[in-house]
C-alpha positions, -999 to 999 in steps of 0.1 A, spaced: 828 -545 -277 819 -509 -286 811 -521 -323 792 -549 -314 768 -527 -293 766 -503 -321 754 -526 -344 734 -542 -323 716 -509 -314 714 -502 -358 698 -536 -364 666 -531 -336 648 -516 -355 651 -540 -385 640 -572 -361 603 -575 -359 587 -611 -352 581 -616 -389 615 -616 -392 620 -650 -373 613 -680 -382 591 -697 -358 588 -735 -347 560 -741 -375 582 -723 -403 617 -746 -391 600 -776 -392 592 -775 -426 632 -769 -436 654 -794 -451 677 -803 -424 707 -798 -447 696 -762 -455 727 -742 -447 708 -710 -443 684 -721 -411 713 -739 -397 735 -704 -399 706 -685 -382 703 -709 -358 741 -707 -348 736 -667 -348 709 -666 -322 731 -687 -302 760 -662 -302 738 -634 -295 727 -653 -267 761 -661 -255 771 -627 -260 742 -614 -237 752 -640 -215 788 -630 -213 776 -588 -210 754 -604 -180 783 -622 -162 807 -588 -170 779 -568 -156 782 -589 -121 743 -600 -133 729 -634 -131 733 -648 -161 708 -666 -184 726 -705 -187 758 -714 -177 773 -738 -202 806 -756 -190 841 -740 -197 853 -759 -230 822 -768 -242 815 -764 -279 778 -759 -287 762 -771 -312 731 -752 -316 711 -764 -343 717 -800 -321 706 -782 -292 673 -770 -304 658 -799 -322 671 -825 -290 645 -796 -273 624 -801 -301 619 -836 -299 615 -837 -263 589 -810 -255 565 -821 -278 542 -787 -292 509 -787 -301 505 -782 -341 482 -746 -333 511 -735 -313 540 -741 -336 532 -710 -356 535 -687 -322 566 -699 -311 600 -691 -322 630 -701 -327 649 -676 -313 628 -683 -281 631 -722 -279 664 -720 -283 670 -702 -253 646 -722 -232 666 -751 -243 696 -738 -232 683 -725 -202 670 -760 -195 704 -779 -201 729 -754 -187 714 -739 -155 727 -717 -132 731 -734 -101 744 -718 -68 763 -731 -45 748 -730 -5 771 -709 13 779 -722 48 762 -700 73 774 -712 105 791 -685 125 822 -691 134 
C-alpha cells in the first residue's frame, strides 16, 4: 500500500489535463485500439483504489459496486456515453477520467440503509 502511495505522490506532478484524453479525443479512437482501452481500465483501478482507501478510512465512499462483480470499464463508459448524450462544443472539455467516474457513480451508488429509530 506504501508503494502505491509513493508512486502515486511521484506521478502528480506529471498529470496535467493535457495529459487526458477527453470525450472529443476518445471518440475519434478505433474501438479496437488497445492503448485507449488500457487507459481506460487504469482510471478505473485508480478509482477503485481511491474507493477502497475511502472505505479503509471509515469515509463514504465514491460508488459501491457489488461484491463479485467484474468491471468492464471501457463497457461502462461508452453505455454512459451513449446515454447522456453531450453537446459536440462540450466534448472537448470533458474527460474521460471524469465520465468515467460519473458513470460509475451513477450505476453503483451508495445507498444507506434507514436505521430503525424507534426507542425501545
Amino acid at each position: 500500500m506504501r508503494f502505491l502511495v509513493f508512486a502515486a505522490v511521484l506521478l502528480l506532478p506529471v498529470v496535467s489535463n493535457a495529459d487526458r484524453i477527453s470525450v472529443a479525443m476518445y471518440e475519434t479512437v478505433p474501438q479496437s485500439e488497445d492503448l485507449v482501452t488500457a487507459y481506460v481500465q487504469g482510471v478505473g483501478v485508480g478509482l477503485e483504489d481511491a474507493n477502497y482507501y475511502l472505505e479503509v478510512s471509515h469515509q463514504k465512499k465514491l460508488f459501491c459496486v457489488p461484491e463479485g462483480k467484474d468491471l468492464k470499464y471501457r463497457k461502462i463508459l461508452d453505455a454512459y456515453l451513449a446515454l447522456h448524450e453531450m453537446k459536440e462544443d462540450a466534448k472537448p472539455l470533458f474527460t474521460i477520467d471524469s465520465v468515467l467516474f460519473l458513470a460509475l457513480k451513477s450505476m453503483y451508488p451508495c445507498t444507506t440503509a434507514k436505521k430503525d429509530n424507534k426507542r425501545k
